[in-house]
Every structure is written in C-alpha cells, then in structure tokens.
C-alpha positions in Angstrom: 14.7 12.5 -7.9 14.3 12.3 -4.2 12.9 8.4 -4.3 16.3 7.2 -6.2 18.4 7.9 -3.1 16.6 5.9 -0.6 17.2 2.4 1.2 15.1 -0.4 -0.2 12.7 -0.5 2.5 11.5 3.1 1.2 11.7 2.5 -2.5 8.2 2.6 -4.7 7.5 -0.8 -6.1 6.7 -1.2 -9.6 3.5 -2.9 -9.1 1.9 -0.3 -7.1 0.3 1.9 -9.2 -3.3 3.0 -9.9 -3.6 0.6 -13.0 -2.7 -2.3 -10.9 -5.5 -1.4 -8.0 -9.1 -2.7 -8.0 -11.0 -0.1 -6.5 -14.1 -1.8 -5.7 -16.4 -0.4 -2.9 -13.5 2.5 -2.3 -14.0 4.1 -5.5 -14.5 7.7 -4.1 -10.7 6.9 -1.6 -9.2 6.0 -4.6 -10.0 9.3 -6.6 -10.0 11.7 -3.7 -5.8 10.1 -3.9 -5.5 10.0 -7.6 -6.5 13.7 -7.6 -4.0 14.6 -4.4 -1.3 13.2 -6.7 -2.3 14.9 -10.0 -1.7 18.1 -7.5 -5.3 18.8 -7.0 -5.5 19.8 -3.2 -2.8 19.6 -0.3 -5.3 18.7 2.3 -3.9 16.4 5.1 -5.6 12.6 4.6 -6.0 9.5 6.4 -6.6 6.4 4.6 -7.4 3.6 7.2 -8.7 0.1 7.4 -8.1 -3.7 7.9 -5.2 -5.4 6.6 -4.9 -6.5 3.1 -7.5 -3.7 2.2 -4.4 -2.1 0.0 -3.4 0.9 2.3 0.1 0.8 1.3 -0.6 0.0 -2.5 -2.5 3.2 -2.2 0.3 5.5 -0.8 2.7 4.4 -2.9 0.3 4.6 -6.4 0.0 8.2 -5.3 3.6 8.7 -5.0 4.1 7.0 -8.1 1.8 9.3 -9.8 2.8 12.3 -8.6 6.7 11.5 -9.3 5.4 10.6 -13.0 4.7 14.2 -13.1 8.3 15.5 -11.7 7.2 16.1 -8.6 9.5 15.1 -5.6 7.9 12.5 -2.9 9.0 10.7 0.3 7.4 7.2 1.2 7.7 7.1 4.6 7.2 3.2 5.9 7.5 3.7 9.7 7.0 0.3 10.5 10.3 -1.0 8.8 12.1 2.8 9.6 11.8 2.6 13.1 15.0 0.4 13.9 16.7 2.3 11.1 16.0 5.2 14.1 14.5 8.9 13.8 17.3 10.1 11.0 15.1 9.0 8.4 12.4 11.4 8.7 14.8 14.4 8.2 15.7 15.9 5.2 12.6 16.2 3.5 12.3 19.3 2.5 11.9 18.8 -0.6 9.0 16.2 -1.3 5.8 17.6 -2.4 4.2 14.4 -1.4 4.5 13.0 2.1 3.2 9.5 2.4 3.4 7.8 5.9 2.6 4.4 6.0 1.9 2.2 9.5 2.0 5.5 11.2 0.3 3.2 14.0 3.2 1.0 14.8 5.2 4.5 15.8 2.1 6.6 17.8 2.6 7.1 21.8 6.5 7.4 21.0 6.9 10.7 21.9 10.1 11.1 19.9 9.3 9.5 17.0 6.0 12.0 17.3 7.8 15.3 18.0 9.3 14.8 14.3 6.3 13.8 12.8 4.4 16.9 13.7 7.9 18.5 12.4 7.2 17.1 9.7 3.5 18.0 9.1 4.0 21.3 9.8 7.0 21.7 7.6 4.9 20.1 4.7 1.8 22.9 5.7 4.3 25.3 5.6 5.1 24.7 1.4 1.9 23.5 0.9 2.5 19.9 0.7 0.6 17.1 0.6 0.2 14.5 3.4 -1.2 11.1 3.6 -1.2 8.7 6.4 -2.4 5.0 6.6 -3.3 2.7 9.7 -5.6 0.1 10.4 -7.5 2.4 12.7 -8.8 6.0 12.3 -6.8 8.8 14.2 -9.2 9.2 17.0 -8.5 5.6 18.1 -4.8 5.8 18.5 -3.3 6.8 21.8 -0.8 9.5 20.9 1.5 11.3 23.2 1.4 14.7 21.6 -2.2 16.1 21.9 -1.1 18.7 19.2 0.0 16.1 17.0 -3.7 14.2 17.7 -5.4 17.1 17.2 -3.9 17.9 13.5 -4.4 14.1 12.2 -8.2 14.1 13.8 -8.8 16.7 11.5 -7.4 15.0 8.1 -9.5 13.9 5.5 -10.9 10.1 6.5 -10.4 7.5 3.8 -11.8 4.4 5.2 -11.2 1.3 3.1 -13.4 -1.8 2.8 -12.5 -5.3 2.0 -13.4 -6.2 -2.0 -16.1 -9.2 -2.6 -15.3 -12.5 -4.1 -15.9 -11.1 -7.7 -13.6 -8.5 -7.7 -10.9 -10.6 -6.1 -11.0 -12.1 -8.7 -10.6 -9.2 -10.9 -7.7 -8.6 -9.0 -6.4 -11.5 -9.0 -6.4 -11.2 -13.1 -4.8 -7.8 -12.9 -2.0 -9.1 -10.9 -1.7 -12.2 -13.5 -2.0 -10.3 -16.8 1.0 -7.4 -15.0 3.0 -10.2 -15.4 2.5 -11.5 -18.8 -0.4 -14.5 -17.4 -3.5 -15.1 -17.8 -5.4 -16.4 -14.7 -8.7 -18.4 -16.0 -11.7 -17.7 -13.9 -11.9 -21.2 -13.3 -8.7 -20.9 -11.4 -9.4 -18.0 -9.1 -12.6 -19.7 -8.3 -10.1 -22.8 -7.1 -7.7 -20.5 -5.4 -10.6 -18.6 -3.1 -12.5 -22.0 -2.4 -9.2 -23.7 -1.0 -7.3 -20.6 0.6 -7.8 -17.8 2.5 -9.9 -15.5 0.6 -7.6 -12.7 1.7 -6.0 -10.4 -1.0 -2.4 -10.6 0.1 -2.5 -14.6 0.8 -4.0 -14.9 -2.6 -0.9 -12.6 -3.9 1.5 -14.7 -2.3 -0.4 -17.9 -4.0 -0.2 -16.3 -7.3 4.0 -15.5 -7.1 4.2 -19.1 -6.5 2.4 -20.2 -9.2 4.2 -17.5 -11.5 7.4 -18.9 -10.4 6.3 -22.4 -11.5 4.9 -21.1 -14.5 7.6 -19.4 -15.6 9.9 -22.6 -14.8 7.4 -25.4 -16.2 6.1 -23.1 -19.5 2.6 -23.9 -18.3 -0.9 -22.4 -18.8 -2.6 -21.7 -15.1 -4.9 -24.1 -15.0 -6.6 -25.7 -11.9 -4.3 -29.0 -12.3 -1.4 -27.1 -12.7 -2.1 -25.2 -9.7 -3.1 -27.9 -7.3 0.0 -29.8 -8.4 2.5 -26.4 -7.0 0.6 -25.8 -4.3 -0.2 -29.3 -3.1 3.1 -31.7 -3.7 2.4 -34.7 -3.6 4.5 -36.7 -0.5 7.5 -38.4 -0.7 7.7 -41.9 -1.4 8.7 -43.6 2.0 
C-alpha cells in the first residue's frame, strides 16, 4: 500500500478514524466524506474552518477508510512537506484518494501551485478523489494561479463548526475509552471549567493524564487530575 512507504510526517494516525470523531453540528461534512471514502462520488471538496474544529482528523478518517477497502491514498500534509521541498507531491499516480491538508500555508507559491493543479488534474483525469482543508474557504486565499483558484472555488464547501460543551465532553470520553479509560463526567466538567475549552488543548490535557494514569494505576478522578496537572511547589 501506497501509505506504508511514506515519511512520518505523511503517515495516517491510528486514532483518526470516523469512530473516534464527534460529529456534532457537522453531521452532513462528515457523511458527504464517509461517503467519498466508501467510493461514492470523486467530486473535488473543501472542508474548511477554525482550528481545532478536526480538519485534519477528517482527511485522514477518510483516507483510513478508503485504504480499509484496498484502495490506494496519499495524505498530503503541506504544512510539514514544504521544507521537505516539491518532490513530495510527485509520484502519485496511484492514490485514488488525494487528501491535502493546510493547503493554505503553501497558496500564492507559484511553484508549489503549478504541481498542485498537476496534481488535481491528474486525479480528474482517473477519476480520483480530492479533498482539501484550510481554515478559510477557497475564495479567501490569494492564489497565484487563477486556474488553480478557479478549480478549488468550484469544490464542494465543507465548512466545520466548533462542537458545544456537551459534546466536548463526548469527545473527550471517546478519546478516554480509545485508550482503555474511562473519563467521569465529573472530570470533563473540571477539565473545561479550568482550561481552555478548546478540543486539541483538552487532547493534550487528556495524554497527560493517560501518562499518569497509566504510571500511578489510577482511576480519572477530579483529585487525581488536579494533582498531575497542578504540582504542588517545591519545598524551599
């Protein structure tokens, strides 16, 4: 498979999968992509929003999926491949699934652009499927092809929205119970009144925790938690 030959940067992780993703409010995004990678339409998508909203969870669920079925994919993370240099967007001929994440972080580079409409017209050519993410819709980026504008102004627009506290906390849980926890309401309460009630702060908070779980053999409970995550100082 196409995905086992890649650097690390580029490699699926295991915990980005459908099952592991709350949809929430972006219930329709989420199916319009689980149906992309069951091989249900090649249409050219956008899925766009703030940060944290799970646009790069997303990408790689679908390339997860679709590889489940033995089909070839290419996650494309431009952000971290750009000082690796443009050789990494060739030789993907192959992939039936195209997924370009931070596509942002490359746009008004008119190299890095020339390949990328390469690359989307190579993948219209076979019938491919292509899916880009950003923070912003394609209309608000400043790209340096207008052909290359023109083509991702006329993708499919997924925008995602931020989930509420509730299912925060459902995520939260899913995240926990992936890895053999189980996170007491009581406890994501704690963590979203004294943190950043931002998914991928609260995912960092809850590797901590695991970490000292794992060490200590403890339940998650609030007292455990404030005890990791707020030391107390040393003696002077």
């Amino acid at each position: 498979m196409v995905m086992q030959q890649l650097p690390l940067a580029m490699r699926l992780r295991e915990r980005a999968v459908f099952e592991s993703f709350v949809p929430g409010p972006n219930l329709e995004a989420v199916e319009h992509l689980r149906a992309i990678a069951q091989g249900v339409g090649v249409e050219v998508s956008w899925i766009c929003g703030p940060a944290g909203v799970g646009k790069s969870h997303l990408l790689q669920a679908v390339c997860a999926l679709a590889q489940r079925r033995g089909v070839n994919v290419a996650y494309l993370p431009l952000g971290q491949l750009r000082s690796l240099g443009l050789e990494t967007l060739e030789g993907w001929q192959a992939a039936r699934v195209l997924a370009l994440d931070d596509l942002a972080l490359v746009a008004g580079e008119r190299a890095w652009e020339q390949r990328l409409f390469g690359l989307y017209r190579e993948a219209q050519e076979r019938g491919a499927a292509l899916i880009a993410a950003a923070v912003e819709p394609p209309l608000l980026l400043h790209f340096a092809l207008p052909d290359l504008a023109s083509r991702f102004a006329a993708a499919t627009l997924l925008p995602l929205r931020p989930l509420d506290e509730g299912e925060q906390r459902e995520a939260l849980r899913l995240r926990a119970r992936a890895r053999g926890l189980e996170l007491p309401e009581e406890t994501a309460l704690y963590l979203q009144r004294r943190f950043p009630r931002d998914l991928p702060t609260l995912y960092h908070l809850l590797d901590t925790i695991d970490e000292a779980a794992l060490q200590a053999q403890r339940r998650l409970t609030v007292p455990f938690i404030r005890s990791v995550l707020t030391p107390e100082p040393p003696e002077p």
